[in-house]
C-alpha positions in Angstrom: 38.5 61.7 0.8 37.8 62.9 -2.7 38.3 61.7 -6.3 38.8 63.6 -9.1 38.4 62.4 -12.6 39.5 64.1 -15.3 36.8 64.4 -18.2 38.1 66.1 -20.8 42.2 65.2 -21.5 44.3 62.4 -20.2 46.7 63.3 -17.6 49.1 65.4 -18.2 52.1 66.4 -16.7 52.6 70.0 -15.4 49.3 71.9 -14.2 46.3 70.3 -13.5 43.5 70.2 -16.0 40.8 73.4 -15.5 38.1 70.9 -16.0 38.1 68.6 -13.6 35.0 66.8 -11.8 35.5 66.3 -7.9 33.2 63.0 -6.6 32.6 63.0 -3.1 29.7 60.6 -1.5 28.6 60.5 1.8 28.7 56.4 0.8 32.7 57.2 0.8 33.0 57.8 3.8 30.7 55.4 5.3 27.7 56.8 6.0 24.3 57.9 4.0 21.3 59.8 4.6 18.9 57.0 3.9 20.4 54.8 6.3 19.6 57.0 9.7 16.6 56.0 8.6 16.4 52.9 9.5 16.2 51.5 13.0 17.6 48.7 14.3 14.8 45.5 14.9 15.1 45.1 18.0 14.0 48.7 19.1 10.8 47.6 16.7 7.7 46.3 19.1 6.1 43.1 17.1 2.5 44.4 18.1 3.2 47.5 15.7 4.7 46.4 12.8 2.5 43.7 10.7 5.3 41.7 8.4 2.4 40.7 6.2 -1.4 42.7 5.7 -3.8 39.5 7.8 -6.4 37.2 5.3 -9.4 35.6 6.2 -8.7 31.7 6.3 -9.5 30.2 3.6 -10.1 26.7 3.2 -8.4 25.0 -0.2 -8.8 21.3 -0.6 -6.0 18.9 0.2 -3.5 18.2 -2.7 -2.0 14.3 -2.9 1.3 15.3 -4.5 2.7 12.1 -3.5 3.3 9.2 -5.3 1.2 6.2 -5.4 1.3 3.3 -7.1 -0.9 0.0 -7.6 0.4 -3.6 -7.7 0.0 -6.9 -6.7 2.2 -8.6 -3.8 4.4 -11.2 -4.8 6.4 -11.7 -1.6 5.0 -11.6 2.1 7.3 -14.1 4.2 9.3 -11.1 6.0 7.8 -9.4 8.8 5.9 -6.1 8.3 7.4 -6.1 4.8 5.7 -7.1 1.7 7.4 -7.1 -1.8 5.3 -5.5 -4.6 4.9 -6.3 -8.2 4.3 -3.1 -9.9 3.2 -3.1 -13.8 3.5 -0.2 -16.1 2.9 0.6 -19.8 5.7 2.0 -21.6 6.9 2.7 -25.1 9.4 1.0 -26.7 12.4 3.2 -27.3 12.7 2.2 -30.8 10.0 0.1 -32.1 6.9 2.6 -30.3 5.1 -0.2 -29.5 3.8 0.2 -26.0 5.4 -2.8 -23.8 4.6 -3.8 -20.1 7.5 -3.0 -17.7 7.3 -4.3 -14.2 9.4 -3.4 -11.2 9.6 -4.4 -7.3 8.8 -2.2 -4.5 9.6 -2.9 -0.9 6.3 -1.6 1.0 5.4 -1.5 5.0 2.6 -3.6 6.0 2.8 -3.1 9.9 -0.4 -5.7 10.5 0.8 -8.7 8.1 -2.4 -8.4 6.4 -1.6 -9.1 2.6 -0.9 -12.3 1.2 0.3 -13.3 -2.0 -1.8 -12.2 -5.0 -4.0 -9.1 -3.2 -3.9 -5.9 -5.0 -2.2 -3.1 -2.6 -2.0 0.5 -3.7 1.5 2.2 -2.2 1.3 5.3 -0.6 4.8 7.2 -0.3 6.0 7.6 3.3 8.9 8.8 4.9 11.9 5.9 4.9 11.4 2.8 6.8 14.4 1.3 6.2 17.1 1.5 3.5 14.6 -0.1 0.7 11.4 0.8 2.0 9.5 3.9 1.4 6.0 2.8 0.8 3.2 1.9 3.0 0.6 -0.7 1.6 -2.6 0.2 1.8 -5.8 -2.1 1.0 -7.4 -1.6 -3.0 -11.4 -1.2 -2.2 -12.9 -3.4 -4.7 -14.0 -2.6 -7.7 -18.0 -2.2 -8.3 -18.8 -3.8 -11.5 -19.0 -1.0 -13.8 -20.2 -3.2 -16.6 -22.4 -6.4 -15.3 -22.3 -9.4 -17.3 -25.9 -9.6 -19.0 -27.1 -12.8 -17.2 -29.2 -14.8 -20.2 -32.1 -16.5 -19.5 -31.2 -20.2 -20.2 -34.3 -22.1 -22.3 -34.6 -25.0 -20.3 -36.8 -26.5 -22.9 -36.6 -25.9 -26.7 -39.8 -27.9 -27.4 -37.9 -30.6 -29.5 -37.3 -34.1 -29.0 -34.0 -35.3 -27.7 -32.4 -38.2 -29.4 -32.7 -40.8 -26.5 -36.7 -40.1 -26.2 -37.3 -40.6 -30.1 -36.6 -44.3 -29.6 
């Protein structure tokens, strides 16, 4: 099958143009050079063909991209379950001012081993149930980064007190 295109005038009716340009693809007629080509994958052996050139293994250090949060528990009556306060800075949509927002998450605690009022930091898991989708884990405690100074205490100041001036 061909195509012809005239360039030069519009068609006409009567004779056909002088000028005319014929297009004929192999594409046309469903078939291309490029394409024989080409095998089919399964006539390819996996030992010869390498999909992608081999690396030495390298070892890259493990990225937390998961969430975690830290809170404090305000709820541990339900089994495996602890409820947990979380507190977050945030500012103000129209005053700026930087304002404490707090919100409740459902965390697992498979051992019951928070009470109310320990710190927990919540690691994001896979869903437990329909509302939890944390796991509690244990906050070490903190090293005192800044000691109280402990002060000597005079123990005697070298005057006399009131009741031994009688």
């Amino acid at each position: 099958m061909s195509l012809t295109f005239s360039l030069l005038n519009p068609p006409q009716r009567g004779p056909p143009p002088s000028k005319t340009l014929s297009l004929t693809t192999s594409f046309l007629h469903g078939s291309s050079p490029k394409l024989s080509l080409l095998t089919k994958p399964s006539s390819l052996s996996l030992s010869s063909v390498t999909l992608y050139p081999q690396k030495s293994p390298v070892s890259f250090p493990v990225i937390k991209a998961m969430k975690s949060l830290q809170g404090r528990v305000v709820c541990a009556t339900n089994d495996k379950t602890v409820a947990v306060e979380v507190t977050r800075l945030a500012p103000h949509p129209k005053y700026k001012r930087r304002v404490r927002k707090k919100k409740k998450y459902q965390a697992h605690d498979p051992d019951n081993q928070f009470q109310v009022g320990d710190w927990v930091q919540l690691e994001e898991c896979r869903p437990i149930s329909k509302m939890k989708a944390f796991l509690a884990v244990p906050v070490p405690p903190r090293k005192n980064a800044f000691p109280k100074p402990v002060e000597p205490v005079p123990q005697e100041i070298g005057l006399p007190l009131e009741s031994q001036q009688a």
